[in-house]
DRENDO-1510 file (C-alpha; in Angstrom, 1 decimal, always signed):
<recs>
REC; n; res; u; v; w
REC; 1; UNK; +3.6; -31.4; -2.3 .
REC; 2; UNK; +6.9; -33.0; -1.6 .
REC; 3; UNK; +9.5; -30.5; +0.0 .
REC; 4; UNK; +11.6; -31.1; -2.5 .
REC; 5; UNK; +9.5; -30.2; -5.1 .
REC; 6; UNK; +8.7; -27.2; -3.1 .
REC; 7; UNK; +12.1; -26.1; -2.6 .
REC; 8; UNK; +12.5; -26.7; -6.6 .
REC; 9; UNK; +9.9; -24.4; -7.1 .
REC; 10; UNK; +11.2; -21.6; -4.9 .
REC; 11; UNK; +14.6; -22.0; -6.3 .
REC; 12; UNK; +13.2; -21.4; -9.8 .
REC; 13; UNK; +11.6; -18.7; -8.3 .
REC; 14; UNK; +14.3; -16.6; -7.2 .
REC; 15; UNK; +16.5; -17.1; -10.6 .
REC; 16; UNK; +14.9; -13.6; -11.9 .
REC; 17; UNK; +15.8; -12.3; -8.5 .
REC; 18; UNK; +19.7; -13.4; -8.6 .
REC; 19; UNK; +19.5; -11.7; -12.4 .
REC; 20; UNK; +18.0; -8.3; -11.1 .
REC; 21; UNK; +20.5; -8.1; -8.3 .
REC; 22; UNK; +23.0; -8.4; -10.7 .
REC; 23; UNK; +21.7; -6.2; -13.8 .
REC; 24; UNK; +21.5; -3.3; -11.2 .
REC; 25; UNK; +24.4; -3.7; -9.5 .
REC; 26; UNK; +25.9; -3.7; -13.5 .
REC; 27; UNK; +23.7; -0.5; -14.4 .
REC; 28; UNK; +24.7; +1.7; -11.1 .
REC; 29; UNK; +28.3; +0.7; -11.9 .
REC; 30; UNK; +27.8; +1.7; -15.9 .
REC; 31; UNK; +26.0; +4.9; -14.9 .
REC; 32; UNK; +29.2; +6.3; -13.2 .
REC; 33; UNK; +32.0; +5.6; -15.2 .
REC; 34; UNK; +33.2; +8.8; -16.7 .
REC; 35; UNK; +34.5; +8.5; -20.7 .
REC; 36; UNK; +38.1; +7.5; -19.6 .
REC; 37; UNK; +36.6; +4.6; -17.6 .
REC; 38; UNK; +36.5; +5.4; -14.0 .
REC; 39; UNK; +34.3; +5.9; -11.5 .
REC; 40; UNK; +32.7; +9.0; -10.2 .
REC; 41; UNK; +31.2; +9.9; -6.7 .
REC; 42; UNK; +29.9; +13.3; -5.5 .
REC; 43; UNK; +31.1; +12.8; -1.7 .
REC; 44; UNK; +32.8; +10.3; +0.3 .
REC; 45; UNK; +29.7; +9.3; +2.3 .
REC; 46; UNK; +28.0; +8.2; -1.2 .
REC; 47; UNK; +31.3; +6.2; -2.1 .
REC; 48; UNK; +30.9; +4.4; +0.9 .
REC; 49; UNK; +27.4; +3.9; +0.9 .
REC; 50; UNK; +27.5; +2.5; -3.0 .
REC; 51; UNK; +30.3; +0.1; -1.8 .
REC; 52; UNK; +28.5; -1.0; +0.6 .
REC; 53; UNK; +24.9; -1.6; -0.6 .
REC; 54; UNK; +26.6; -3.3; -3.8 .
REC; 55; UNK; +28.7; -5.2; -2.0 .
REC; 56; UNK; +25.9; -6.9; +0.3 .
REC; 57; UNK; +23.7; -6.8; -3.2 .
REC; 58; UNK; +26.5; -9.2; -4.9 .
REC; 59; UNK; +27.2; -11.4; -1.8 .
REC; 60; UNK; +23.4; -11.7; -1.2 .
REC; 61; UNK; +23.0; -13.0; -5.2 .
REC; 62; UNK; +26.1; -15.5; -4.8 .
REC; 63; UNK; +24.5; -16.5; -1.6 .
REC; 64; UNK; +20.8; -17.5; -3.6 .
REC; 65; UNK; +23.2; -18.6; -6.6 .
REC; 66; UNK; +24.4; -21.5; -4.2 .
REC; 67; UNK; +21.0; -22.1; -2.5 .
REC; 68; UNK; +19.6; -22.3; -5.6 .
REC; 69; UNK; +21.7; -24.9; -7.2 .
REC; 70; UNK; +21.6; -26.8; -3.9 .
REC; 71; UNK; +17.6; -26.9; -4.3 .
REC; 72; UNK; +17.7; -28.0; -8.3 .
REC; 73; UNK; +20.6; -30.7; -7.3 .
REC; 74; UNK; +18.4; -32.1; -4.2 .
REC; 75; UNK; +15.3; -32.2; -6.6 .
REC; 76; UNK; +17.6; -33.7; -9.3 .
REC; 77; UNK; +19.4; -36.4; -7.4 .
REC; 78; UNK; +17.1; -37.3; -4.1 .
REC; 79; UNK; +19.2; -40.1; -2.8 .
REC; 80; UNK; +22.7; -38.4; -2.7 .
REC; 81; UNK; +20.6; -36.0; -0.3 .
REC; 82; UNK; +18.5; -38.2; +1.7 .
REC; 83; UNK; +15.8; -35.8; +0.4 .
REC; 84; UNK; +12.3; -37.5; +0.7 .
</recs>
């Protein structure tokens, strides 16, 4: 198999993981909003930690997000990327 039919096959692969990333970042977000709309912690160590660990969850997805399209594009168009 051609690498960049490999790589088009991995990037397809990790689609439904970009979508999970983002579905629970959504629900953990949804799950602490109180009725007027804001968000609710129990300390300021959990605050911190849910920043956090959603932050690097979002980055991580926008990171795949871009390796993804660069894997589909490369597959797509071989000779703009010198891909064999």
């Amino acid at each position: 198999m051609e690498t960049s039919e490999y790589n088009l096959l991995i990037s397809l692969a990790l689609i439904p993981a970009v979508v999970g990333l983002q579905i629970w970042v959504r629900n953990r977000r949804k799950r602490r909003r109180t009725d007027e709309g804001h968000q609710e912690f129990d300390s300021l160590g959990s605050t911190l930690f849910s920043a956090i660990l959603e932050g690097v969850a979002v980055v991580s997805s926008l990171i795949l997000i871009i390796w993804i399209m660069g894997g589909i594009l490369r597959y797509l168009f071989p000779m703009i990327f010198n891909a064999k």
